[in-house]
C-alpha positions in Angstrom: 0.0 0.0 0.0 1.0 3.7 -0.7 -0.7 5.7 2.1 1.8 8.6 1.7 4.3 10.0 -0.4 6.4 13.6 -0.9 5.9 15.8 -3.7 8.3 18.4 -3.8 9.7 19.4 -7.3 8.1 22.1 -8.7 5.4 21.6 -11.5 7.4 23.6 -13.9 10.1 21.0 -13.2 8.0 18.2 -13.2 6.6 19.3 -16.9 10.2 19.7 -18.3 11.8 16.2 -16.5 8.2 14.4 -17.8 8.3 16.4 -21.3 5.3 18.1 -20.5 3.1 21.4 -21.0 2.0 22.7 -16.8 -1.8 23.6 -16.8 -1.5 23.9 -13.4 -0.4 26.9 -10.3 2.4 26.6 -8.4 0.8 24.6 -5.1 4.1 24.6 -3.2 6.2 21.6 -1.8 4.2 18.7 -0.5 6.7 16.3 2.2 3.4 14.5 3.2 0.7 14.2 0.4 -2.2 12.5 1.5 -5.1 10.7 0.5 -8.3 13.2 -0.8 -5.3 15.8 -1.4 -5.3 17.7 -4.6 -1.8 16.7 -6.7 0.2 17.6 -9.4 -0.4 13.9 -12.3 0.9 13.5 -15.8 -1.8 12.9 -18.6 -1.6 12.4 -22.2 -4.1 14.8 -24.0 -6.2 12.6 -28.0 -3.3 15.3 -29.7 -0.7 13.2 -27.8 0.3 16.3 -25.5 1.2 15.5 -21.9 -0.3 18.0 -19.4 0.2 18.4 -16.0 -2.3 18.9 -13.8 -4.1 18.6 -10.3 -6.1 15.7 -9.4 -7.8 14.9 -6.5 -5.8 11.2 -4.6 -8.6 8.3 -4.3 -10.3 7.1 -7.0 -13.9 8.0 -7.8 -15.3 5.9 -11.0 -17.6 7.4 -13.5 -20.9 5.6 -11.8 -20.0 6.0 -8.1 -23.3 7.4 -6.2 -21.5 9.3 -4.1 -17.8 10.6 -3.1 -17.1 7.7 0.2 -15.8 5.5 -2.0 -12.8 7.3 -3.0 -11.2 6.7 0.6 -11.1 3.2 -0.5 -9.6 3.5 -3.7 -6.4 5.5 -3.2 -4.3 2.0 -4.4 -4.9 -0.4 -7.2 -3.7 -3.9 -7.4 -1.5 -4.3 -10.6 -2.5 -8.0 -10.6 -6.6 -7.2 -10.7 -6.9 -4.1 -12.5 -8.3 -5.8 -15.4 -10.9 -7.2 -13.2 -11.9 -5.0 -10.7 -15.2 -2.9 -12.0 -13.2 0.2 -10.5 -10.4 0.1 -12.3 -10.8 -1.9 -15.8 -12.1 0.8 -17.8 -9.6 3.7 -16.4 -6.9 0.8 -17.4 -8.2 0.7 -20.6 -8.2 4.4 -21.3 -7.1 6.8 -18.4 -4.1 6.1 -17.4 -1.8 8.7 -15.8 2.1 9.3 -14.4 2.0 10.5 -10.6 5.3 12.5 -10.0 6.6 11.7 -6.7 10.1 12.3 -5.2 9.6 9.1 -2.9 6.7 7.9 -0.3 6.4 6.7 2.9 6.3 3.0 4.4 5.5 2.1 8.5 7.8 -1.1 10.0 6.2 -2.8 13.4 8.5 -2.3 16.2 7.9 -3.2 19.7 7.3 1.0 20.4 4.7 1.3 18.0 5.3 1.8 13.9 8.5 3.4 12.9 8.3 5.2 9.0 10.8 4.9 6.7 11.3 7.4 3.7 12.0 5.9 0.5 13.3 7.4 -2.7 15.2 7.1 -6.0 19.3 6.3 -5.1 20.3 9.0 -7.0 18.0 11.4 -5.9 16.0 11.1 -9.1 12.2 11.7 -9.4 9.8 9.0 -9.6 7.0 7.9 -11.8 4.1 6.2 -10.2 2.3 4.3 -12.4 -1.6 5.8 -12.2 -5.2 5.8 -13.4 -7.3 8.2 -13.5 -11.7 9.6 -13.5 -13.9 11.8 -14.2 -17.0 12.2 -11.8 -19.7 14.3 -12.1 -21.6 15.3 -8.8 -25.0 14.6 -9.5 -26.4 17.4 -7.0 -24.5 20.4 -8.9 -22.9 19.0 -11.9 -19.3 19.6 -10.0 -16.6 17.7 -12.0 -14.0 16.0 -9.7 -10.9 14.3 -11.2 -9.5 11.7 -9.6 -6.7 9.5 -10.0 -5.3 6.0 -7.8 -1.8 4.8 -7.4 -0.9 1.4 -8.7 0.8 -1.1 -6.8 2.6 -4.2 -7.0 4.2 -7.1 -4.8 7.3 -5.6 -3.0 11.0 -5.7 -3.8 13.6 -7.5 -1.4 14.7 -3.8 0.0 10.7 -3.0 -0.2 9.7 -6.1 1.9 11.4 -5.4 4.9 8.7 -2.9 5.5 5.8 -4.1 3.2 4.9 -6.6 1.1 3.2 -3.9 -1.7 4.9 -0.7 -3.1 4.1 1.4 -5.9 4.7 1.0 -9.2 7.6 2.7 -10.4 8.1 2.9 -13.8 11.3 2.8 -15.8 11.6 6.4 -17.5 11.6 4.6 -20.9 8.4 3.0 -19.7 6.6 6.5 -19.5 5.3 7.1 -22.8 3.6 3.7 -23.3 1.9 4.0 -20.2 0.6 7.3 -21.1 0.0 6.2 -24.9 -3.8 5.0 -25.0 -3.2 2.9 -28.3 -1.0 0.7 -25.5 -3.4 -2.6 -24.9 -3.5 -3.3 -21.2 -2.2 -6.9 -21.8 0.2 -5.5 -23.6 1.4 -3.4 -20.1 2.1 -6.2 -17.8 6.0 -6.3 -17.8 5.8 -2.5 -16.7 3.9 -3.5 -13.5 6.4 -5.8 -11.7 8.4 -3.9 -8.7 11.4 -1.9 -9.6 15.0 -3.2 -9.0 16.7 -3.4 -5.5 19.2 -1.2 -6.4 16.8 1.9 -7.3 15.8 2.8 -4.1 17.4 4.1 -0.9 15.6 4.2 2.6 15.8 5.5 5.7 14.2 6.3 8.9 11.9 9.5 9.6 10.4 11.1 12.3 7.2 10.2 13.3 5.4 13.3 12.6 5.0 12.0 9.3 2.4 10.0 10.5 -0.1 12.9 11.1 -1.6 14.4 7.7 -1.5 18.5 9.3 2.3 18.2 9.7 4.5 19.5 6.5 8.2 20.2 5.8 11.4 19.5 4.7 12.3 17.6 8.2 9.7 15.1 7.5 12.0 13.5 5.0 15.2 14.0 7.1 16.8 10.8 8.3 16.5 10.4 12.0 19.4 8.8 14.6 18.6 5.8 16.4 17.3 3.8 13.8 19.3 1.8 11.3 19.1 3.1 7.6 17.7 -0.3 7.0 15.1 -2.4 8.7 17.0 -5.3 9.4 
């Protein structure tokens, strides 16, 4: 599961690293994006354009009666996406990048839940795999647009604290992702976890664990714990 993650490279950055045009206001740093948050996402326009722009985190599908069920839908299984009524259409056509420059995992310890940060090893930024919807609020007619991160059974470094993590795609994986002529059987060896050696962790404070806290020491690694789990 991916509960959390930090957002903090700008969107003008984000649209030139991604190759991208920004439709989308500067919302500042985010160290601890949450669920029902409204965050920067990649999509691929019919003309083939990639725009970024802000989504709200937890899926709401096209036919949902009402906006509870997003809570529930902030993740999607990479190995049910083509069955789950939720997510199979979205796989099919909406698919999206989320920009993230690395997310949050809890390990059990006989104090309570110690979170680890975990990020690209050399500091790069990462490209969640994503889908995306459109709602339509059948009071008003609001339009809300939504988007889920993808997830996938957990790398060796990953498992120590979790046995999901997000799908992290390989940055020549991007554009067929993105590319809606891309059949979604045709996807499955970009949904696997990433390599060991792409990712770096490291114990946080446990501030992170509260969605009102914010900043730059949310990320920083903390004394006391080991850089790994074990």
């Amino acid at each position: 599961m991916c509960g959390r993650y930090a957002q903090f490279t700008s969107p003008g950055d984000i649209a030139e690293i991604f190759g991208a045009t920004l439709d989308i206001a500067d919302l500042g740093p985010r160290f601890n994006a949450a669920p029902m948050q409204w965050l920067p996402v990649i999509r691929q326009r019919p003309s083939g354009e990639r725009v970024v722009q802000t989504l709200r985190w937890g899926l709401l599908p096209s036919w949902a009666k009402d906006e509870t069920i997003a809570n529930r839908l902030i993740n999607a299984r990479a190995e049910t996406l083509a069955e789950k009524p939720s997510f199979r259409s979205a796989l099919r056509k909406r698919r999206c990048i989320v920009p993230a420059d690395g997310f949050y995992e809890w390990a059990k310890r006989p104090d309570g839940k110690q979170p680890y940060y975990i990020h690209a090893s050399d500091g790069s930024i990462l490209a969640f795999a994503g889908l995306w919807e459109r709602w339509t609020q059948p009071d008003d007619g609001e339009i809300i647009d939504s988007f889920t991160i993808v997830t996938t059974a957990a790398n060796d470094r990953m498992r120590e604290l979790h046995d999901r993590m997000p799908v992290i795609l390989a940055p020549d994986a991007t554009a067929r992702w993105l590319d809606p002529a891309s059949e979604p059987n045709a996807l499955s060896d970009l949904l696997g976890p990433c390599p060991d050696a792409r990712l770096a962790l490291h114990p946080v404070t446990r501030a992170v664990g509260n969605v009102r806290n914010e900043g730059a020491e949310l990320i920083a690694a903390i004394s006391g714990e080991n850089t790994r789990t074990h």
